[in-house]
PASE-909299 format. One record per residue (C-alpha): residue number from 1; residue in one letter; chain; x, y, z. Coordinates in nm, 4 decimals, padded with zeros to 6 digits. Layout:
PASE-909299
> resi/resn/chain/X/Y/Z
> NUM/A/A/X/Y/Z;
...
This chain:
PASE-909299
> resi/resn/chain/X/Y/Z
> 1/X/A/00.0000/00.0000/00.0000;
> 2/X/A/00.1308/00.3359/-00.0902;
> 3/X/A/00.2130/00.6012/00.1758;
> 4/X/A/-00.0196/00.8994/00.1246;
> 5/X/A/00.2104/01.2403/00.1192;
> 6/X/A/00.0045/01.3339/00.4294;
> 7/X/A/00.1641/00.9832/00.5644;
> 8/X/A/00.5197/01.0341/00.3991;
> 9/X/A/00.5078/01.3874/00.6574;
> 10/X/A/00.4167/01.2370/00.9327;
> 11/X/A/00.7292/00.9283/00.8628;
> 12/X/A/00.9883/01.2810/00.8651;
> 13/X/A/00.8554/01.4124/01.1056;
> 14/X/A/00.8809/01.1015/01.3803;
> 15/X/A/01.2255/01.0472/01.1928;
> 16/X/A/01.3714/01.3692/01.3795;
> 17/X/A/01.1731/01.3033/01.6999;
> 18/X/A/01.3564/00.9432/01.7090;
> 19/X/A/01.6698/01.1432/01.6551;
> 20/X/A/01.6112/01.3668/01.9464;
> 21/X/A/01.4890/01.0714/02.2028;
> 22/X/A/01.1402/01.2599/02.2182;
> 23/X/A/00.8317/01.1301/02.3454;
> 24/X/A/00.5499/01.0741/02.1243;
> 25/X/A/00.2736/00.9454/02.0170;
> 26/X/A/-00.0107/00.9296/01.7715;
> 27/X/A/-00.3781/00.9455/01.9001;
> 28/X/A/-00.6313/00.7572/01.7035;
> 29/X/A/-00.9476/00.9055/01.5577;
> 30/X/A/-01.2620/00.7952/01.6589;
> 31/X/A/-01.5935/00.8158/01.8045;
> 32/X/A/-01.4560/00.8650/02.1743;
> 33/X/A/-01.1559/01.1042/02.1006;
> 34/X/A/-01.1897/01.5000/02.0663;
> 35/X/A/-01.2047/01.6109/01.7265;
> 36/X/A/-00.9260/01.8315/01.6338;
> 37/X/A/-00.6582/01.6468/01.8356;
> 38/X/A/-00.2783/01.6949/01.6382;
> 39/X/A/-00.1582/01.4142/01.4933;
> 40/X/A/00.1664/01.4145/01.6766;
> 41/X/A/00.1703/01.4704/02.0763;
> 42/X/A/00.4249/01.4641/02.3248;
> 43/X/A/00.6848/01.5606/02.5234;
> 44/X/A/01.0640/01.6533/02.5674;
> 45/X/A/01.2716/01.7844/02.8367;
> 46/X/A/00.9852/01.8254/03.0099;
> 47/X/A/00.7768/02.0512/02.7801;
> 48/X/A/00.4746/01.9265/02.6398;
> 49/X/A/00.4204/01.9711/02.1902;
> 50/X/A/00.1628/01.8746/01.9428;
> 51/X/A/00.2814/01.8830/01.5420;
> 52/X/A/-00.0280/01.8802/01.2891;
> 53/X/A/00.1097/01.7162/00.9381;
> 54/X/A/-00.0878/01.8426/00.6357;
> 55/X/A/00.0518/01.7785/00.2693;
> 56/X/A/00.1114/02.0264/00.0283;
> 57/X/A/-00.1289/02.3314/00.0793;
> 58/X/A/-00.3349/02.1386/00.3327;
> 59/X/A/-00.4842/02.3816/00.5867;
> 60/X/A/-00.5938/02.3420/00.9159;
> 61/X/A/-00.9789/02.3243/01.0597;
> 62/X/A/-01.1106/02.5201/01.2903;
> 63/X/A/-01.1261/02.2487/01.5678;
> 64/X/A/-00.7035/02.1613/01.4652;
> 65/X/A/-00.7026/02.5812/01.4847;
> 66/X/A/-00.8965/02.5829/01.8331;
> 67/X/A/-00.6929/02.2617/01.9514;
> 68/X/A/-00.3508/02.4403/01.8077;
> 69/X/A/-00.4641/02.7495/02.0330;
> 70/X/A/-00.5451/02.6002/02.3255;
> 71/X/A/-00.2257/02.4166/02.3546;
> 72/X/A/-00.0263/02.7207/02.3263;
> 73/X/A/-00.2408/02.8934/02.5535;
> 74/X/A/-00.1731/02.6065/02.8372;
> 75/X/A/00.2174/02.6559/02.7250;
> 76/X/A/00.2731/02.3879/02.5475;
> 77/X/A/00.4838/02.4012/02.2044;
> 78/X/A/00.1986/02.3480/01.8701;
> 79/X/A/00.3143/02.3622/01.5430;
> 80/X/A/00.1801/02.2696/01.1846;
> 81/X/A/00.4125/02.1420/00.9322;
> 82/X/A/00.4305/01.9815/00.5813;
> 83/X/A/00.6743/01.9243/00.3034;
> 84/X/A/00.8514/02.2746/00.2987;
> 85/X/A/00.8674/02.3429/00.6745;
> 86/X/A/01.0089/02.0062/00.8278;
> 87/X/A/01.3013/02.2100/01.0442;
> 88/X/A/01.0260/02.3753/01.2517;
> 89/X/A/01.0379/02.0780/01.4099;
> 90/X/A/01.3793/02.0529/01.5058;
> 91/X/A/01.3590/02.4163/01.5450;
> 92/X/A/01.0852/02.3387/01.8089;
> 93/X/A/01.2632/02.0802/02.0031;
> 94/X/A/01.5933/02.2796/02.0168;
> 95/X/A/01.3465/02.5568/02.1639;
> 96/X/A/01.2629/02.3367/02.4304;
């Protein structure tokens, strides 16, 4: 089965998190789970993140946008990347 480009961010993306020995995860859609939720969450060095992947000119919904915000209101670390903007997530981590 072939990796969607949405997919092929999301491999990069846990590629430099493995490199920097971050905690992660990937929550699972579904009936029971709060839309909006990242696709990437974790922590490192004691500071919580969440990464949204999108592909291409994907854009973000207003429950990723209100999900995104809350986050950074709680001071946490949320960022949205795709194809063109993969060092704002070492960027991130070397913030934290």
């Amino acid at each position: 089965m072939a990796m969607t480009p949405e997919s092929r961010v999301k491999a990069r993306v846990k590629k430099i998190l493995d490199k920097y020995n971050a905690y992660y995860f990937m929550p699972i859609g579904g009936p029971y789970s709060r839309p909006g939720i990242p696709d990437i969450v974790g922590c490192y060095k004691g500071r919580y993140f969440a990464i949204e992947c999108k592909a291409g000119k994907g854009k973000t919904t207003a429950l990723q946008d209100k999900e995104i915000n809350a986050t950074q209101a709680a001071g946490g670390e949320a960022i949205v990347v795709n194809e063109t903007n993969l060092d704002d997530v070492t960027d991130m981590l070397e913030r934290l």
